[in-house]
C-alpha positions in Angstrom: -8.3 1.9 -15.9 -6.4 2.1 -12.7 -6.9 3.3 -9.8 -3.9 4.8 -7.4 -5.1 4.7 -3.6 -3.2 6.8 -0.9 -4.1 7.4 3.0 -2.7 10.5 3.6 -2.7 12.1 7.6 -0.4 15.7 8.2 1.8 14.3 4.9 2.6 18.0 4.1 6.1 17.8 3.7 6.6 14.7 0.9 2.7 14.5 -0.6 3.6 16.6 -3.4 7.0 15.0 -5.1 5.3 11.4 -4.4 1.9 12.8 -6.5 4.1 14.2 -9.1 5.6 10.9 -9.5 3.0 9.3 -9.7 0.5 11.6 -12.0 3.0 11.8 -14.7 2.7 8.3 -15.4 -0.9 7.9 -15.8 -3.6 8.6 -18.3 -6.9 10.9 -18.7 -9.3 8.2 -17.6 -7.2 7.3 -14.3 -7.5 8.0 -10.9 -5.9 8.9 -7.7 -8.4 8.4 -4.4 -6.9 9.9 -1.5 -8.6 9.2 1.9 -7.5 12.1 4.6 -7.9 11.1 8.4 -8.4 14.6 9.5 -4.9 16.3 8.7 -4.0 19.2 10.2 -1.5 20.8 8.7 -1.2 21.7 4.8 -1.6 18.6 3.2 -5.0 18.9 1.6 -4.2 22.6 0.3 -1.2 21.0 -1.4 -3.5 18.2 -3.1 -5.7 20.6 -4.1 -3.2 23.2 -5.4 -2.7 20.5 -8.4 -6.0 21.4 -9.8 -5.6 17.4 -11.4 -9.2 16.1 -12.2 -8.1 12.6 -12.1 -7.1 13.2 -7.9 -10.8 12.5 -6.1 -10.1 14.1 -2.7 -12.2 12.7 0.8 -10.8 14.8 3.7 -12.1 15.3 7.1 -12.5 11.4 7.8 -12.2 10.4 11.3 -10.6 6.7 11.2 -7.9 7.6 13.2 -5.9 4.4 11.9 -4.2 4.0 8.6 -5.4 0.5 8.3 -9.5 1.7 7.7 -8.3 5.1 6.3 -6.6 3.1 3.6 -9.7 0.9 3.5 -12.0 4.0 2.7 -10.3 5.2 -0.1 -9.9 1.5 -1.5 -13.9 1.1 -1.5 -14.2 3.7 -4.2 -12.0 2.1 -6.5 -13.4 1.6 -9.9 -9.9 0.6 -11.6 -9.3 -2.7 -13.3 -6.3 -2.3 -11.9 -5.4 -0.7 -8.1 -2.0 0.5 -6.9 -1.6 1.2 -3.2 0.4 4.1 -2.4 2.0 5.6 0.5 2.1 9.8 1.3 5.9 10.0 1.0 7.7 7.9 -1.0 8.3 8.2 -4.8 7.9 6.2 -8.0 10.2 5.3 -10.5 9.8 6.6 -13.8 8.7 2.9 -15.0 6.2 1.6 -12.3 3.4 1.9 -13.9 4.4 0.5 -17.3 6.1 -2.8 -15.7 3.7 -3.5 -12.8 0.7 -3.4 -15.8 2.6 -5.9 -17.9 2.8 -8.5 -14.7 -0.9 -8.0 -13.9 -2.2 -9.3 -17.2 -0.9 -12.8 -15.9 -1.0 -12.5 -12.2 -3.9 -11.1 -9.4 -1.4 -9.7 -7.2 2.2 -8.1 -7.8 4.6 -6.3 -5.9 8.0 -5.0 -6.6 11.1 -4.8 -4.8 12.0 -1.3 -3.6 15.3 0.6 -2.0 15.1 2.4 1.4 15.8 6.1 1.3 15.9 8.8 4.6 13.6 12.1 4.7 16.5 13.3 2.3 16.7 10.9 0.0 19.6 9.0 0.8 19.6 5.3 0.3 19.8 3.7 3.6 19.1 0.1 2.4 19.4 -1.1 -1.9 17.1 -3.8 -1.5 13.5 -4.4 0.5 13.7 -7.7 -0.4 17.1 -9.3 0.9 16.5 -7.3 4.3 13.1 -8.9 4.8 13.6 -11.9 3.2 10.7 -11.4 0.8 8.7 -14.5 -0.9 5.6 -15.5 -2.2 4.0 -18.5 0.1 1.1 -18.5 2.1 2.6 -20.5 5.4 5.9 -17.8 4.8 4.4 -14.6 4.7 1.8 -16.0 8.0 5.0 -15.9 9.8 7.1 -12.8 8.2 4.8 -10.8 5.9 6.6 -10.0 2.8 3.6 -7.6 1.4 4.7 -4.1 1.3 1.6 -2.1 0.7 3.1 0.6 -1.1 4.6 -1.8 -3.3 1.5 -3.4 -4.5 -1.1 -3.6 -7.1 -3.4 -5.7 -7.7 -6.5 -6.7 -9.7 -10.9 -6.0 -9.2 -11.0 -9.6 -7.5 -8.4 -9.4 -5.1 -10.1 -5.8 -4.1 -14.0 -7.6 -3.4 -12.4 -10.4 -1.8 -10.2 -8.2 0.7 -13.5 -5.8 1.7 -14.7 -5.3 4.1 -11.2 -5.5 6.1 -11.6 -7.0 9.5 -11.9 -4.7 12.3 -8.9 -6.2 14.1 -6.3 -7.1 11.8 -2.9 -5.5 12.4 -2.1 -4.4 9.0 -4.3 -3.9 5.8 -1.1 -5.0 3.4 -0.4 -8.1 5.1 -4.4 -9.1 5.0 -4.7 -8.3 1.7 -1.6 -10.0 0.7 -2.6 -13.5 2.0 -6.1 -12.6 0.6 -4.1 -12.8 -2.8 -2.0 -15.8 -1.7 -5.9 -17.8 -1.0 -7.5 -16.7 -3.9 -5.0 -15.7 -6.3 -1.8 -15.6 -8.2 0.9 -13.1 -7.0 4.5 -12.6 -8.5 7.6 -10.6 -7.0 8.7 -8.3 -9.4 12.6 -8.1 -8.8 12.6 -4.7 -10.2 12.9 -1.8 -8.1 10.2 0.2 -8.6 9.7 3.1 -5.5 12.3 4.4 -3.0 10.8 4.0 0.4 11.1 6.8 2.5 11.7 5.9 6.5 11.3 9.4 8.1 11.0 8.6 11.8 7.3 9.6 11.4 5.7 6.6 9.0 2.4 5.7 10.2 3.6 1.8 10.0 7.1 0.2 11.0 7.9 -1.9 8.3 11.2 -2.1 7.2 12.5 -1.0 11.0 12.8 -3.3 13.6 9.7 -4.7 15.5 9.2 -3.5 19.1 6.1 -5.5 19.6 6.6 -8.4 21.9 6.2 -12.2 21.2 2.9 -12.9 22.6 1.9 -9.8 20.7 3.2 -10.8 17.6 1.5 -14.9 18.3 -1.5 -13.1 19.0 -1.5 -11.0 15.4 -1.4 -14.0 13.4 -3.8 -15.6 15.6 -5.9 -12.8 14.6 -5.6 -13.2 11.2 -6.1 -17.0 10.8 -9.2 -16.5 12.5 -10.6 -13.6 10.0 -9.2 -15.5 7.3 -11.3 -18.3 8.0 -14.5 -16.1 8.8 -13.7 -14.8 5.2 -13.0 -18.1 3.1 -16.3 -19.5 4.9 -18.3 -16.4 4.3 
């Protein structure tokens, strides 16, 4: 079974081409949890204008933050498998089918993925060679390479990433070197979304950083200190 988990927040304008693309590849027993931080424009009447009983719909949540929105709908997963999904992007045809293969070996896998604009346009043909994406626990402290919306991942990575810190700057990035500690994880080189950058994304990867160093010290500071809290726990 797997689980598809999206945080969705005023998402009117893409929600519906990234659900179709994502509902025709799975099967009866599957399921899409979407988590809704209070939107206010039509993107729950679109959701619910699919009339799909695999979508299980929580609106009016008040998280204010992607990070814990994200976390809410993960804590009702009840897939084997769990694919993180953004509000606006779109999967390939073949996602589904390849990322599956990989997980039967590995507890964490991600694939590569082009950048588009809010047209579709490619601005960028590969995630990977702009971020300089690899697997490594000490690496992706420094740069994360762990694109949410790119990810899947397996029942045990999932128990071992909740609750998330109330503090960390990113839920991919923590759940990422969650896998990295307690897992295996494998970069598919397969591209297997387009990412849409639309000026409004709720997070900047894959645009330049405008935090400051002592900021961006203080993040992974952060995050070496929950890590520890969590491999002690």
């Amino acid at each position: 079974m797997i689980s598809v988990c999206i945080a969705t927040y005023n998402g009117e304008k893409y929600i519906k081409d990234q659900l179709d693309s994502i509902l025709v590849q799975l099967k009866a027993d599957d399921e899409v949890i979407i988590s809704d931080d209070s939107s206010t424009d039509k993107t729950i009447e679109i959701i619910k204008s699919l009339n799909d009983k695999r979508i299980v719909l929580y609106a009016n949540q008040k998280f204010k933050s992607p990070i814990f929105n994200f976390e809410n709908s993960l804590s009702y997963a009840r897939g084997d498998y769990i694919f993180l999904s953004d509000q606006d992007d779109i999967w390939v045809a073949n996602k589904v089918q390849v990322m599956k293969s990989f997980l039967v070996d590995f507890d964490l896998v991600l694939s590569n993925t082009d950048i588009i604009d809010a047209n579709g346009n490619i601005l960028k043909k590969s995630f990977y060679k702009m971020n300089g994406s690899q697997k490594g626990l000490l690496k992706n402290m420094v740069k994360n390479s762990y694109l949410g919306c790119t990810m899947a991942f397996n029942q045990k990575i999932l128990q071992k990433s909740l609750p998330f810190p109330k503090d960390i700057a990113m839920h991919d990035w923590w759940i990422g070197l969650i896998a990295e500690i307690y897992g295996e994880t494998y970069f598919i080189d397969e591209k297997l979304i387009h990412y849409r950058r639309h000026g409004s994304n709720a997070s900047p990867a894959g645009e330049k950083s405008h935090y400051t160093l002592s900021k961006k010290i203080s993040f992974r500071l952060i995050m070496i200190k929950n890590l520890i809290l969590r491999y002690l726990k």
